[in-house]
PLY file of the C-alpha trace (Angstrom):
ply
format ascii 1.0
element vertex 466
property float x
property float y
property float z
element edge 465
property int vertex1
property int vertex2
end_header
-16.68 11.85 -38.73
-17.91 8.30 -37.39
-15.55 9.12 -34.41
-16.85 12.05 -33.81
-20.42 10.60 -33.80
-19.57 7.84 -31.51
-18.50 9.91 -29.28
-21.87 12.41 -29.76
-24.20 9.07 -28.79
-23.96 6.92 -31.85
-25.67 3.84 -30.87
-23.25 1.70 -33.55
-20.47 -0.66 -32.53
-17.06 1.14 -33.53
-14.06 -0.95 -32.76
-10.89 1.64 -32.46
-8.34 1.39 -34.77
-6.03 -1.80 -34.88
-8.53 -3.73 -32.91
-11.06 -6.43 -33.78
-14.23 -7.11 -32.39
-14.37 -10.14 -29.89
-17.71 -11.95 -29.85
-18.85 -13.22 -26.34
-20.42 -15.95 -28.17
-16.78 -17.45 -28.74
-17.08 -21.38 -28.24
-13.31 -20.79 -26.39
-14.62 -18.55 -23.79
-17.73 -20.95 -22.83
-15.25 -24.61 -22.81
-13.23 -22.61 -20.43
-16.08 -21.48 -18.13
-17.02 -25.09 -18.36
-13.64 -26.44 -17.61
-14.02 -24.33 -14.26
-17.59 -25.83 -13.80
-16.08 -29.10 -13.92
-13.07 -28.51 -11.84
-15.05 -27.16 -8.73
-17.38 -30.02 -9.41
-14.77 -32.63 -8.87
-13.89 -30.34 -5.81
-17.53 -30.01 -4.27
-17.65 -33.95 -4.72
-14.62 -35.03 -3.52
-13.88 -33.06 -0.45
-15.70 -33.12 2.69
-18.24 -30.56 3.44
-18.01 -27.08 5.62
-14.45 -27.30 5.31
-13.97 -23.94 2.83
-13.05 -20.47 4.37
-15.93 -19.57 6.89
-18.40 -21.81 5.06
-20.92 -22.10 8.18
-21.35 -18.50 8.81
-22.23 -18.40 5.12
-24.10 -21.53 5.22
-26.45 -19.38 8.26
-26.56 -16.38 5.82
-27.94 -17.78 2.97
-30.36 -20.68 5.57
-31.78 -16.75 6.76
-32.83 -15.64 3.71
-34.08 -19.34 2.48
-36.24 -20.20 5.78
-37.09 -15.95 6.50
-37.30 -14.61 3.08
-34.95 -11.47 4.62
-31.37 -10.58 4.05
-29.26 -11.39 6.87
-28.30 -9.25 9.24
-26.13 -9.31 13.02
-25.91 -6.35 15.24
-23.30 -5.91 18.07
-23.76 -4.08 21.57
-21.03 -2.62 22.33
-22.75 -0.29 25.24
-23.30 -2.86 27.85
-19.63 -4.61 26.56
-16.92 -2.65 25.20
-15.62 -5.73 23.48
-18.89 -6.03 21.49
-21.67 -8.97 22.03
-23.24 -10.30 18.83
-26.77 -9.73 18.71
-28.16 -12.18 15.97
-31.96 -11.79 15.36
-32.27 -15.62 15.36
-30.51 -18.73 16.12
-30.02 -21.42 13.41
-29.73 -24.85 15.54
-29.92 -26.89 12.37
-26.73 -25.38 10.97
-24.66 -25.69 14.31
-26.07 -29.36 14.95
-24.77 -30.15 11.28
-21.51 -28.37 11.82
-20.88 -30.33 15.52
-21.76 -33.70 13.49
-18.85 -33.01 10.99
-15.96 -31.77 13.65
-16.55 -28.07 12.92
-15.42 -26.26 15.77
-17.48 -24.13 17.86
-16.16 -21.09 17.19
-16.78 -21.00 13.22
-20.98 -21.52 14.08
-21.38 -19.65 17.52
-21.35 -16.00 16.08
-23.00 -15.31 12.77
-20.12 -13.08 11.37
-20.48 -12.95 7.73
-24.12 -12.10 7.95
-22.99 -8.46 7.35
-21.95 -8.88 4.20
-23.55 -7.65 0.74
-26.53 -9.76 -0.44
-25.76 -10.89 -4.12
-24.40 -14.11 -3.01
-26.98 -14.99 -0.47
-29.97 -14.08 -2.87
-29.01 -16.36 -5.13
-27.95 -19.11 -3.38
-31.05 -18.49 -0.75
-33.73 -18.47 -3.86
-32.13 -21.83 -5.52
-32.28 -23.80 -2.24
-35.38 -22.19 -1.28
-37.32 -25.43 -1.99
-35.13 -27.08 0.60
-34.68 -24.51 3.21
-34.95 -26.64 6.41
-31.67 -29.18 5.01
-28.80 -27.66 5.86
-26.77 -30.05 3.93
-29.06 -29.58 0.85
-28.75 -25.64 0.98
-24.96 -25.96 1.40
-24.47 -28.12 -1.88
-26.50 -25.33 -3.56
-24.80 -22.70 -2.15
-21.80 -24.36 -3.35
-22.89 -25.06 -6.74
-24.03 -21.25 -6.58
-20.24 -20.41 -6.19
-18.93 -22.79 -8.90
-21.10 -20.93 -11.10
-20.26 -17.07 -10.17
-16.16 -18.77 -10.78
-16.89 -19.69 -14.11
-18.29 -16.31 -14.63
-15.13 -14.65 -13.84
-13.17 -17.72 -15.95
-14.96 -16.82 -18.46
-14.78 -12.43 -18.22
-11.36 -13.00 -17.73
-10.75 -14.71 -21.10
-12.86 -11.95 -22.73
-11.40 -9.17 -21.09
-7.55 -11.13 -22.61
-9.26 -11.33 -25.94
-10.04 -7.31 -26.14
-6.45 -6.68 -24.66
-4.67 -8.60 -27.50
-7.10 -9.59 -30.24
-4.37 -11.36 -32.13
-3.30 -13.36 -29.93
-6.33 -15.87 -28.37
-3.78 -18.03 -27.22
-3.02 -15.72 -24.26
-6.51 -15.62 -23.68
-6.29 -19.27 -23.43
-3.67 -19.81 -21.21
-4.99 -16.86 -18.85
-8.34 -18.25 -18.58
-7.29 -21.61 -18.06
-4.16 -21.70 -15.28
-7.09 -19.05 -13.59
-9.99 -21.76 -13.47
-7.11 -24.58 -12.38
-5.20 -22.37 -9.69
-6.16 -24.59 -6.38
-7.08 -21.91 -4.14
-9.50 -20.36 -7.49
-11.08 -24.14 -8.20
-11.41 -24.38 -3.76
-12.63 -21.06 -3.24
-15.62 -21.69 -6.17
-16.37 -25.14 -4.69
-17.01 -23.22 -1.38
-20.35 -21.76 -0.06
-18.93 -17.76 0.21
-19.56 -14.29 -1.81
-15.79 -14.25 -2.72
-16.60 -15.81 -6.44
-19.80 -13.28 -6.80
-17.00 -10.78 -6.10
-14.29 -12.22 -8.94
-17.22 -12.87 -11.70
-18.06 -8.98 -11.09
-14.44 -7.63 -11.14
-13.56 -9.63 -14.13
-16.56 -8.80 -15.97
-16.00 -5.09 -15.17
-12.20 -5.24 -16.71
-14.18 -6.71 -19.60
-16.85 -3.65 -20.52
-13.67 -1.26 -19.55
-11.23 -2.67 -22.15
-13.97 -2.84 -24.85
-14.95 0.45 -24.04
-11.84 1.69 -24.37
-11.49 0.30 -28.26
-14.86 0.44 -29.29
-16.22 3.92 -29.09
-20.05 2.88 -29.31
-19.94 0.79 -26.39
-21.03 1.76 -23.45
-20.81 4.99 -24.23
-22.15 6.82 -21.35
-20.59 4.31 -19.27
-23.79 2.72 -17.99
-22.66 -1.18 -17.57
-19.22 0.12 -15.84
-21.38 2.24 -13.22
-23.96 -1.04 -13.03
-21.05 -3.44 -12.33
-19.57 -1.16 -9.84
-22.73 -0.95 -8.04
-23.50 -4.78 -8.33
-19.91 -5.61 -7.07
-20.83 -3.37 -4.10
-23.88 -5.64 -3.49
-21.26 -8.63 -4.26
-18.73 -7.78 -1.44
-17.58 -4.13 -0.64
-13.74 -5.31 -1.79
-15.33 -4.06 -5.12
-14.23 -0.08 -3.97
-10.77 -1.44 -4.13
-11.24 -1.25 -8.02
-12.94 2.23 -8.06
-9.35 4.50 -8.36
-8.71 2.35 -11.72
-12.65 3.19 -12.81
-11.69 6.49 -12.54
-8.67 6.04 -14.50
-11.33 4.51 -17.29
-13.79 7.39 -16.91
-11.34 9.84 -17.76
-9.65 8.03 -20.74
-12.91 8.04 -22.16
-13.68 11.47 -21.65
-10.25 12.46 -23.52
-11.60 10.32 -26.53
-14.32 13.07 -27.11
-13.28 15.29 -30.07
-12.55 18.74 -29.86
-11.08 20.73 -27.02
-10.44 21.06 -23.27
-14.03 22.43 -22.42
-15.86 19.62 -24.16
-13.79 16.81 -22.99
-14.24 18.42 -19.09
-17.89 18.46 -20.02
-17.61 14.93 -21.45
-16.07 14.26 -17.97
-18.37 15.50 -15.73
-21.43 13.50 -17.98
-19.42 10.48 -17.76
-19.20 10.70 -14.00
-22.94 11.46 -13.46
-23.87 8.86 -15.54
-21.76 6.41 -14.30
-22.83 6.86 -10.78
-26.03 7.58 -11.87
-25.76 3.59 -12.68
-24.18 2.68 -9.71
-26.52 3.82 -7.33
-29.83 1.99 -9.55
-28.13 -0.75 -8.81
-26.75 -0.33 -5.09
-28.66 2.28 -3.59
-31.35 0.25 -2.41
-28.76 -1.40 -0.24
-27.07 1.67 0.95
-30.55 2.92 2.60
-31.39 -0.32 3.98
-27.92 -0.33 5.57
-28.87 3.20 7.05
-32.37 2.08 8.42
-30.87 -0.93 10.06
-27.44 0.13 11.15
-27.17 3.72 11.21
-24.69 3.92 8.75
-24.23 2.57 5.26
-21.90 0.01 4.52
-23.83 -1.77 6.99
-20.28 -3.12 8.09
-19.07 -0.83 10.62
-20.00 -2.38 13.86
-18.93 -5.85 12.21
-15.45 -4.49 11.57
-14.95 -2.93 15.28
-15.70 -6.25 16.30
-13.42 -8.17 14.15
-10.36 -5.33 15.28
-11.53 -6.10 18.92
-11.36 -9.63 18.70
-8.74 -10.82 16.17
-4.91 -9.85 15.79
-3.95 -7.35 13.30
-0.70 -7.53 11.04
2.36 -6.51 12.04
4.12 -4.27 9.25
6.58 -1.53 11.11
9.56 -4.33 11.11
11.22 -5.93 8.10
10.66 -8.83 9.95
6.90 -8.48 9.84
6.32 -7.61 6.19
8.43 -10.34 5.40
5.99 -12.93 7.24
3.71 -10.90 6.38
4.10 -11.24 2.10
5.54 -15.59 2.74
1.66 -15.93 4.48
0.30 -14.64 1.51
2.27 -16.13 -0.63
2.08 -19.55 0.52
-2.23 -18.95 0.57
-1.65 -18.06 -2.98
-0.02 -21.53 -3.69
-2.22 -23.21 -1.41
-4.14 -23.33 1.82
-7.45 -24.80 2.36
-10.01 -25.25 4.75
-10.35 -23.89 8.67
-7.44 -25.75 9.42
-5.03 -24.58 7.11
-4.42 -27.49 5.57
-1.36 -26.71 3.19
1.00 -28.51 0.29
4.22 -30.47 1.41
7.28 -27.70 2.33
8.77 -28.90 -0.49
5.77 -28.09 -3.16
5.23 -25.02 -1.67
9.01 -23.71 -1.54
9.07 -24.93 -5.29
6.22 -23.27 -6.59
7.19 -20.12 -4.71
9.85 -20.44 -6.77
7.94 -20.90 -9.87
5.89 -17.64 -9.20
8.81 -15.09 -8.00
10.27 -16.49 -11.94
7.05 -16.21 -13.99
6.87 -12.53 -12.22
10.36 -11.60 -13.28
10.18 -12.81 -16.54
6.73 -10.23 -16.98
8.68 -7.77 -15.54
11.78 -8.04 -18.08
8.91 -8.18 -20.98
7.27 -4.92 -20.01
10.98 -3.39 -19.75
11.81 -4.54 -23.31
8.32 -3.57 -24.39
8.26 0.18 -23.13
12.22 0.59 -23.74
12.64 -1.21 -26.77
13.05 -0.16 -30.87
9.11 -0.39 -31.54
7.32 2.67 -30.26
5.04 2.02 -27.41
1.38 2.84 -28.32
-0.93 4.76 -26.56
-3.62 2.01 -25.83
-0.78 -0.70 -24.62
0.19 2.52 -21.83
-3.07 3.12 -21.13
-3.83 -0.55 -20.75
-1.10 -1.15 -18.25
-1.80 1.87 -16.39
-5.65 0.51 -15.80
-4.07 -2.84 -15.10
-1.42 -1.19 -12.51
-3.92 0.89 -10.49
-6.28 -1.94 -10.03
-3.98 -4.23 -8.74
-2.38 -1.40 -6.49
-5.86 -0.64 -5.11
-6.63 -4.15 -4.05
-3.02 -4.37 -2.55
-3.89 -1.57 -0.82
-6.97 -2.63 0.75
-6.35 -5.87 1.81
-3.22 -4.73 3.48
-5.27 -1.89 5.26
-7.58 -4.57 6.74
-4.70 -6.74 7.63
-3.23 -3.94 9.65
-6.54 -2.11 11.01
-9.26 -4.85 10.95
-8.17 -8.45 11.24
-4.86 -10.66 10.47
-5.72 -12.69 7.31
-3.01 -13.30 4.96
-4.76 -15.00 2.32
-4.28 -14.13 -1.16
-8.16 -15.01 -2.06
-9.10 -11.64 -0.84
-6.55 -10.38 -4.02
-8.96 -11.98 -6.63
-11.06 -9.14 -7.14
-8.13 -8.07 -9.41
-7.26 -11.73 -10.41
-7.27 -10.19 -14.28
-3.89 -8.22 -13.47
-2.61 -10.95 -11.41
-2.66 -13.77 -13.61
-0.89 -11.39 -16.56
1.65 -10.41 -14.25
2.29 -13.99 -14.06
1.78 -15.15 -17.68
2.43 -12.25 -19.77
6.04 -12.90 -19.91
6.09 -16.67 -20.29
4.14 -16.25 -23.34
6.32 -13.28 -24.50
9.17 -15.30 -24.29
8.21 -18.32 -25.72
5.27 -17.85 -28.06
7.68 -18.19 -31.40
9.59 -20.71 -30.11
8.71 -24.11 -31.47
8.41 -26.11 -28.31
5.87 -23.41 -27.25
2.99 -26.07 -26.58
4.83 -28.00 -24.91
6.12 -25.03 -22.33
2.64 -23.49 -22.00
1.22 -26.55 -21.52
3.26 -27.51 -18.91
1.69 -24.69 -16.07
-2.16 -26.28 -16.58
-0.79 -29.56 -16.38
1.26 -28.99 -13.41
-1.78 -26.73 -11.96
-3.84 -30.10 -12.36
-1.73 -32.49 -10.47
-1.82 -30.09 -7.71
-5.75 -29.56 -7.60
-5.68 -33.48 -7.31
-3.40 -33.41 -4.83
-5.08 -30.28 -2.61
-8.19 -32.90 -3.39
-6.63 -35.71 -1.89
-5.01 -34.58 0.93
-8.57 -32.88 2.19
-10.30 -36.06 1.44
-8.04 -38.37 3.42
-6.70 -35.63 6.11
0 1
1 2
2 3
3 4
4 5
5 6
6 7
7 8
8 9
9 10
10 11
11 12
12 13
13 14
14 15
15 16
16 17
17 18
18 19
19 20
20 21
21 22
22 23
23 24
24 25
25 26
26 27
27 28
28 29
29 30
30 31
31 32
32 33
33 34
34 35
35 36
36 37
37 38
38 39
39 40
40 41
41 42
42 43
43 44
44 45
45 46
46 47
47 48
48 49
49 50
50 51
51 52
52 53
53 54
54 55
55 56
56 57
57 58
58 59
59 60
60 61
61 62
62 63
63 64
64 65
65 66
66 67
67 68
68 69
69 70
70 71
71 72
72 73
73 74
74 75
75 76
76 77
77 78
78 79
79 80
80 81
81 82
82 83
83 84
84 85
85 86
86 87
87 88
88 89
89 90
90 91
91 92
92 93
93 94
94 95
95 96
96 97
97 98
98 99
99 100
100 101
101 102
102 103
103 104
104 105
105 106
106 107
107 108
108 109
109 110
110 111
111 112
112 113
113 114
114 115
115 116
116 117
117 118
118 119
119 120
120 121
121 122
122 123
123 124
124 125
125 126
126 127
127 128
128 129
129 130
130 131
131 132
132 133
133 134
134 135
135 136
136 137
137 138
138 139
139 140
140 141
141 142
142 143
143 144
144 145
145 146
146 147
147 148
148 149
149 150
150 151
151 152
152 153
153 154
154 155
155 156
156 157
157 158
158 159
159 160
160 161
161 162
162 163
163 164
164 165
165 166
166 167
167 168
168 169
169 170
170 171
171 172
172 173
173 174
174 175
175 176
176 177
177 178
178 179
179 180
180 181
181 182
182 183
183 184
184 185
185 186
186 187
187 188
188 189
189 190
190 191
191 192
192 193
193 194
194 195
195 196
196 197
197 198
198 199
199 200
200 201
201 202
202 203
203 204
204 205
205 206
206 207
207 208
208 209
209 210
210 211
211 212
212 213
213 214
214 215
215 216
216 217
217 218
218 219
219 220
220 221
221 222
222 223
223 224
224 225
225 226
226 227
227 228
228 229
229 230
230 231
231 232
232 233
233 234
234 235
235 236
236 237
237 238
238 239
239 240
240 241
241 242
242 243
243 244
244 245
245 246
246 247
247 248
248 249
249 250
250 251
251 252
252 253
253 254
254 255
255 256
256 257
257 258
258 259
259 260
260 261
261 262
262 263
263 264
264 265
265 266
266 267
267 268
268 269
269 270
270 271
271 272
272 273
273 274
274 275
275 276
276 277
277 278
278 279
279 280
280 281
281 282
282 283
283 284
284 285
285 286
286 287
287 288
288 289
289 290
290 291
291 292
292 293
293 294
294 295
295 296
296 297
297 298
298 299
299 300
300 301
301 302
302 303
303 304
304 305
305 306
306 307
307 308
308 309
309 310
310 311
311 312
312 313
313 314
314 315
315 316
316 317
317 318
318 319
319 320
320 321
321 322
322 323
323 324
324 325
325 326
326 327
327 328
328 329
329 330
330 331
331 332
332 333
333 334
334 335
335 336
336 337
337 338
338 339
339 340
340 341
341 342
342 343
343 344
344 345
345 346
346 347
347 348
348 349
349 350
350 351
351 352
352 353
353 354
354 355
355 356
356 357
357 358
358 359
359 360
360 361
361 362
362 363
363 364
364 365
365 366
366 367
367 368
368 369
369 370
370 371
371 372
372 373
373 374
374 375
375 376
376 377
377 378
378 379
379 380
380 381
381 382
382 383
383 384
384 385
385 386
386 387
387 388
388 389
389 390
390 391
391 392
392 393
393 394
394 395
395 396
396 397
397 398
398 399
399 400
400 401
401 402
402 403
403 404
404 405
405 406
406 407
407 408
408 409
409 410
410 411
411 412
412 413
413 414
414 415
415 416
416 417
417 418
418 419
419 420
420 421
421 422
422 423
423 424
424 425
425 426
426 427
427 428
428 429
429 430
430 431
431 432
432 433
433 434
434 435
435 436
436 437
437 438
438 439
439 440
440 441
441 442
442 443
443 444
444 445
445 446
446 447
447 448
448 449
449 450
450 451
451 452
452 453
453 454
454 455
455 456
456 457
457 458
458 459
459 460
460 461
461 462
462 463
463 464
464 465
């Protein structure tokens, strides 16, 4: 009967059965977003500035909405040349003169390319440096203080989202959260001025409100924060639509939650989609027609993109040869590659922690075989769970191998962490299965954070001296 009221529009808080409610107010959850403050701290001070991923075309975003009060935008003609000719409404000479003074070259300040992209970042980042709009250096420490905090965000969703898939056991929500906030490329990329980390703190806190859902049959329970996180992950970065085939997945698990028979469920369905949309498009559509009004289309992206395919080279996957580059690029970007010039861990490091990664994925793998195969019947939720998990990841494989192959050539694993959730279990699930009742446990676990440590102090040095 409580189900069934739940289910009806019960406003209470009904955890399923055999789960626990999580609080968000956990002390754990916070000391790990902190410890991911901290980190990208020591990375923001230490390292020298506009070297992250395409940090002056995001530095010239956010300096447009700071000094113009308007989101950014760049148009490209491509009727007077078929290659495409950028067509920014203004020129920032500030930026580029601070860019030329610190060795930046030319070509990462002479076209405004990112200022297509979805506003989230730049809003917020462009309203805290507001009061000092006309220093480019002060605007870029904001903006990357901005992105330290949307990375603890995600630290912090991703340990809560851990917590609601295995309520008994917090220390896999602990050793999740925290090789997450000390992988290098994570701790660079939220030291960095760039909407990637608005992106990751949206995604993980959308695997969060799924998973509870899923348990607790009051929450959410027309799916109203799912649609709203789908919509402000859209204004985040539009990698977000990579996670909308496992949202479906989550819409329709819920709908086969509602009691009684195949009619009402369809019906439960068919409200769960309006309403989730519904959501989505409070929270997006404002974007979508301003993209229409000033593009012509909306994703406000296209024209961007035909440039990028024009002007960049594209991956290379019809060979063996070429998907095997192909998954070593991203594989060594996973492990570790920083800055526009690609500065990268010692051969050695990276061929060892390679190494280190292909075992940590094997070991998940044998876990899930023993898991669905073994004595103990496999429950419903733990399917269900890695289903979600599955489809998410596959999504975001998908898309950023699309883009490699249609759009532009970049082989860096960053543009995976919209689904970092699933990526970090796939790594850690099994270590912990395998070792959690063994009594040198700490000591194993501890070693990956440790390890992961001395090689953001490394990453740190090497871009401080180099």
């Amino acid at each position: 009967m409580a189900q069934s009221k739940a289910l009806a529009g019960d406003s209470r808080t009904l955890p399923a059965s055999g789960t626990s409610t999580v609080s968000l107010r956990s002390r754990t959850g916070l000391q790990v977003a902190l410890l991911s403050l901290v980190v990208s701290l020591a990375w923001i001070l230490l390292t020298p500035p506009l070297r992250g991923p395409d940090e002056t075309a995001h530095l010239m975003a956010v300096m447009e909405v700071s000094t113009l009060g308007r989101l950014p935008q760049i148009h490209y003609d491509f009727r007077t040349d078929p290659s495409g000719q950028p067509m920014s409404p203004y020129a920032n000479d500030a930026v580029a003169a601070y860019a030329r003074s610190l060795g930046v070259p030319s070509g990462a300040y002479l076209v405004r390319y990112e200022s297509m992209q979805p506003p989230l970042f730049y809003l917020a980042a462009g309203a805290l440096a507001w009061p000092f709009s006309t220093n480019p250096e002060a605007v870029l420490y904001i903006s990357k203080l901005t992105a330290a905090l949307f990375g603890a965000i995600a630290i912090y969703f991703i340990w809560a989202a851990v917590r609601q898939l295995a309520p008994g056991k917090p220390e896999l929500a602990l050793l999740v959260a925290v090789c997450g906030a000390l992988l290098p490329v994570f701790a660079y990329g939220s030291a960095s001025a760039n909407n990637d980390t608005a992106l990751f703190a949206v995604g993980a806190a959308s695997f969060y409100v799924w998973l509870r859902g899923l348990r607790e049959l009051g929450y959410d329970r027309f799916l109203l924060k799912a649609g709203a996180l789908i919509g402000l992950g859209l204004l985040a970065k539009l990698t977000m639509l990579a996670l909308v085939p496992a949202f479906a997945l989550v819409v329709l698990f819920r709908a086969l939650q509602a009691p009684g028979n195949w009619n009402a469920r369809l019906r439960r369905l068919m409200l769960l989609t309006s309403t989730s949309a519904a959501a989505a498009l409070a929270v997006a559509g404002w974007w979508l027609v301003r993209n229409l009004l000033e593009y012509g289309e909306i994703s406000g992206s296209a024209a961007a993109l035909k440039w990028y395919a024009l002007h960049y080279g594209h991956a290379d996957l019809s060979t063996p040869a070429g998907i095997a580059n192909f998954i070593s690029a991203t594989m060594v970007s996973f492990i570790g590659l920083f800055g526009w010039d690609a500065t990268l861990f010692p051969t050695s490091v990276n061929l060892l922690a390679q190494a280190v990664v292909v075992t940590l994925i094997m070991l998940t793998g044998a876990a899930l075989a023993r898991y669905f195969t073994g004595r103990n019947p496999t429950t419903k939720e733990a399917a269900r769970d890695v289903l979600i998990l599955a489809v998410a990841l596959a999504g975001t494989i998908a898309t950023y191998v699309q883009f490699n192959i249609g759009v532009s050539y970049q082989p860096q694993a960053r543009y995976l962490f919209v689904a970092l959730l699933p990526i970090l279990l796939a790594l850690l699930g099994g270590l912990y299965t395998f070792t959690r009742r063994s009594r040198f446990a700490p000591f194993i676990l501890a070693a990956l954070p440790f390890t992961l440590l001395l090689l953001n102090a490394l990453a740190i040095q090497m871009l401080s001296t180099g």
